[in-house]
C-alpha positions in Angstrom: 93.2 66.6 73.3 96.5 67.4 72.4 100.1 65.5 72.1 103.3 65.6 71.6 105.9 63.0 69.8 109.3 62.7 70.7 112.2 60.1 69.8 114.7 61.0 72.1 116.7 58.1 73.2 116.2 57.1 76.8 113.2 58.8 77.5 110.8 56.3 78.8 107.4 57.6 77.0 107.5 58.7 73.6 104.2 60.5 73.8 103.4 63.7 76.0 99.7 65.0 76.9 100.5 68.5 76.3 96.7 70.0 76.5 93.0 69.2 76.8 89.8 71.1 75.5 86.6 70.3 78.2 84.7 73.0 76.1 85.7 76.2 77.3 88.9 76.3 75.7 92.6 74.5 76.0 94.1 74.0 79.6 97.6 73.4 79.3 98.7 69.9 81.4 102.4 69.9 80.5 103.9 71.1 83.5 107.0 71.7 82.0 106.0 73.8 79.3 104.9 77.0 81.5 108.5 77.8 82.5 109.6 78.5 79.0 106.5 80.9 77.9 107.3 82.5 81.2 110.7 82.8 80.4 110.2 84.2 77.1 107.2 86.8 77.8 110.0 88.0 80.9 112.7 88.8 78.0 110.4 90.0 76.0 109.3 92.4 78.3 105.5 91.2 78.6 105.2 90.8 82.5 105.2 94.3 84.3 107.3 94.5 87.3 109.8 91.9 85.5 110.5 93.7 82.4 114.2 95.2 82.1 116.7 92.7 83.1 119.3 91.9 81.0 120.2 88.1 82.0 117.9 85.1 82.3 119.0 82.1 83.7 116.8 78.8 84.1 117.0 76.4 87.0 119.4 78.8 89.3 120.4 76.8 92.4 120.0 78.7 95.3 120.9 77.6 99.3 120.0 79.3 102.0 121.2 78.7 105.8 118.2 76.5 107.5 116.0 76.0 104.3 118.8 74.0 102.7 118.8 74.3 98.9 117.1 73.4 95.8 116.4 75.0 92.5 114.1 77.9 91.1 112.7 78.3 87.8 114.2 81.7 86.8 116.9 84.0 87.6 116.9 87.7 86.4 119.9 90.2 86.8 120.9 93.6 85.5 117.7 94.9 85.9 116.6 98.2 87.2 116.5 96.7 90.8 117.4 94.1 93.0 118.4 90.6 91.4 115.4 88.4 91.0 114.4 84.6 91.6 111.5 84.0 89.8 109.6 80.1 90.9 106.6 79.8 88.6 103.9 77.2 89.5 101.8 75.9 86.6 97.6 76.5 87.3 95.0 74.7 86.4 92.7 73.7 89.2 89.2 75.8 88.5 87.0 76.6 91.7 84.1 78.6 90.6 85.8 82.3 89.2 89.4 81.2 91.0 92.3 79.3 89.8 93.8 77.7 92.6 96.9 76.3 92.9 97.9 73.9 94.3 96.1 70.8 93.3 97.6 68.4 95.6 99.5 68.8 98.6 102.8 69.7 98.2 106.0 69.9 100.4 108.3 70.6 97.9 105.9 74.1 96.7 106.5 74.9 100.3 110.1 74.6 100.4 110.4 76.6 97.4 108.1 79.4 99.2 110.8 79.1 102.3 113.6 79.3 99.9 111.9 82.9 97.9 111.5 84.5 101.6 115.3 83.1 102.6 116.8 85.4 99.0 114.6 88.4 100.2 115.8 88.1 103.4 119.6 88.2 101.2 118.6 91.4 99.4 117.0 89.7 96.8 114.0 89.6 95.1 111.3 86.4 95.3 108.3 85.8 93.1 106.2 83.3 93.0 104.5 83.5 89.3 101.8 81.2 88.9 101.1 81.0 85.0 97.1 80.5 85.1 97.1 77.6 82.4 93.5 77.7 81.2 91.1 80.5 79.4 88.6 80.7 82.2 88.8 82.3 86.3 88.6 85.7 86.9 91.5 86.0 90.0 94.2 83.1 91.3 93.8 82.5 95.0 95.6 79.5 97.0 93.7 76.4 97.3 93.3 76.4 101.0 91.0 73.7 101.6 93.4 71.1 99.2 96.4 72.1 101.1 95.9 75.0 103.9 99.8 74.6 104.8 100.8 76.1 101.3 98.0 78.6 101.5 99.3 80.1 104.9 102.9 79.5 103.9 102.3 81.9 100.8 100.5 84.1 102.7 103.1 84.2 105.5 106.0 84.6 102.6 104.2 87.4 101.1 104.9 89.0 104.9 107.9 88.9 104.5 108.3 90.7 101.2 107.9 87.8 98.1 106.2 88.7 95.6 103.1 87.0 93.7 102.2 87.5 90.3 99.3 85.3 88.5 99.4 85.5 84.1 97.1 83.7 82.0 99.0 81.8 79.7 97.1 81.5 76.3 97.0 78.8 73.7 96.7 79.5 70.0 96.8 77.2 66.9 100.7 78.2 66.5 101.9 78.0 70.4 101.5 79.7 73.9 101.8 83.1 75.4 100.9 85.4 77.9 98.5 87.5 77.8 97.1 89.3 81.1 97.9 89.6 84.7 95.0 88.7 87.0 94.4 89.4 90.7 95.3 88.1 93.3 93.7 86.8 96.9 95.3 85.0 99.4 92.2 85.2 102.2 90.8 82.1 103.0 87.7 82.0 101.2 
């Protein structure tokens, strides 16, 4: 097990489970700290089919007529296509050789699949990026039988043009970073 120490006034905990070893290597738990290895690999150029933009911006608010509005995780622009909003989802639910995400039913997952299709529907580019937070699994596929309404909601917004990308993010004695895309398999198996 790993933690984190931080003084920071007001915050109400001033430790942070950041990962945990159950013996075949770290799984990252820190939900927050996905977004900013994603972020970085993406300017770095280390996630194919997001390499090439020039501007990255974090927590982009985006509103779209009937899906109302909220924020996603990353927005790209400049790039050799279509601007880009990027909502990555932090996996570490194991279920044989698949990481599944999610682990717990979630409305709020949905609504940010809704508001992906909504910007592709503007011209835009969606992806969903779910950074596979563990060194075991051999594909990513949605956890249908935790929360079938996500499952068929990603499925359904990959219809209508998002896009999904699944990384394994990596741990190392001096930080985190990505390392390989996996497959992906949104049947219901």
């Amino acid at each position: 097990m790993e933690v984190s120490f931080s003084d920071r006034p007001g915050r109400k905990l001033a430790w942070t489970l950041e990962r945990v070893d159950m013996g075949g290597g770290w799984i990252g738990v820190n939900t927050a700290r996905p977004n900013a290895v994603i972020a970085e690999a993406i300017s770095a150029g280390d996630i194919a089919g997001l390499a090439g933009y020039g501007r990255l911006r974090r927590e982009v608010p985006f509103a779209a007529s009937g899906y109302g509005s909220g924020r996603l995780d990353i927005g790209l622009g400049d790039g050799p296509c279509a601007d880009a909003l990027v909502e990555v989802k932090n996996v570490t639910l194991l279920d044989g050789d698949r990481l599944r995400f999610p682990d717990a039913r979630t409305e709020r997952g949905r609504k940010h699949l809704d508001l992906l299709a909504a910007a592709v529907a503007q011209g835009l580019r969606g992806v969903i990026l779910f950074a596979l937070n563990r060194p075991e699994g051999l594909c990513f596929a949605p956890a249908w039988g935790i929360d079938p309404l996500y499952a068929e909601r990603l499925r359904r917004a990959t219809a209508d043009g998002v896009e999904v990308i699944a990384v394994r993010i990596a741990h190392q004695s001096d930080g985190m970073r990505v390392t390989d895309a996996l497959p992906v398999d949104l049947e219901n198996r």
